[in-house]
N, C-alpha and C positions, 0 to 999 in steps of 0.2 A: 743341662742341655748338651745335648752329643754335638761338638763342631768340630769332627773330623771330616776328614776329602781324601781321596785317593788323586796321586799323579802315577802316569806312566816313566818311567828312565828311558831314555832313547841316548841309543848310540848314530851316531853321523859317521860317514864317510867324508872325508875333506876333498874338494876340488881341488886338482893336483895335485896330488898326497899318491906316497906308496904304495905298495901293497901292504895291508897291518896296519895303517897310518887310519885314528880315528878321534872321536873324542864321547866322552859321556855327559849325557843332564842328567843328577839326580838331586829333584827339586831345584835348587836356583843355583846349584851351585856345578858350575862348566868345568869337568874335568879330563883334564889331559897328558897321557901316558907320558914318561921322560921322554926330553928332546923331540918332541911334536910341537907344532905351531898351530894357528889357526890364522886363516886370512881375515886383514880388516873388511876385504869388498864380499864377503860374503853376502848375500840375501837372506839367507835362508834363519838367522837369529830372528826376525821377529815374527816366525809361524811354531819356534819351538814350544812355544810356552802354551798355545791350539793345541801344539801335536800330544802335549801331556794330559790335557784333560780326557776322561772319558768322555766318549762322543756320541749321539744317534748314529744306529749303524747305517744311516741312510745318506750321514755328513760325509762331504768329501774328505775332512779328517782323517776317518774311522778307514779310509782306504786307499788314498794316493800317498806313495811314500816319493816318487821321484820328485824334484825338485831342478828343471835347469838353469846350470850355471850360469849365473848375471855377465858375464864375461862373454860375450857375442862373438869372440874368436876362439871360447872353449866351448870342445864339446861334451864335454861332463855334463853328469847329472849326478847329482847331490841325492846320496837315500838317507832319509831318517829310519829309524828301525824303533820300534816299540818293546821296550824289553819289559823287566819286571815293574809293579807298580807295589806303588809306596803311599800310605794313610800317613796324614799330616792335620795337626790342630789348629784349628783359625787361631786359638790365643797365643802359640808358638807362635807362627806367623806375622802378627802384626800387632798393633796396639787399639785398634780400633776396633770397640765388641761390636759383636752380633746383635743384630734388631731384636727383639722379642716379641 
């Protein structure tokens, strides 16, 4: 039985962050360049995990990237970006088989 998925890697722009200043998702694991941070008050952590899936190209998914910043006296906007996508096996993943 094939239980592979595809995710997309996305790169974030940090809220208050430099110029250069970013982070990457590839699969679950949050990566972030030397001496970068990430804010705790972020929002935007629990729509990353949507923004990986392939989506109907009709989902607001598949085409809003701005996100604004939870912070009502910033006026940032948060872009996620969709970079390359990566095939992953559900039995990698988890412990829990597939239905048959």
């Amino acid at each position: 039985m094939d239980d592979k998925f595809e995710l997309y890697d996305l790169r974030r722009i940090l809220c208050g962050a430099k110029a250069g200043d970013y982070f990457t998702l590839k699969g679950e694991m949050l990566e972030l360049p030397p001496n970068q941070g990430i804010s705790i008050y972020t929002s935007v952590l629990p729509l990353l995990p949507a923004k990986q899936r392939v989506a109907s190209k009709n989902d607001w998914m598949s085409t809003d990237a701005l996100i604004a910043c939870p912070d009502p006296n910033c006026p940032s906007q948060l872009k996620i970006v969709r970079e390359g996508i990566r095939t992953f096996s559900h039995a990698e993943t988890t412990v829990v088989p597939l239905e048959k």
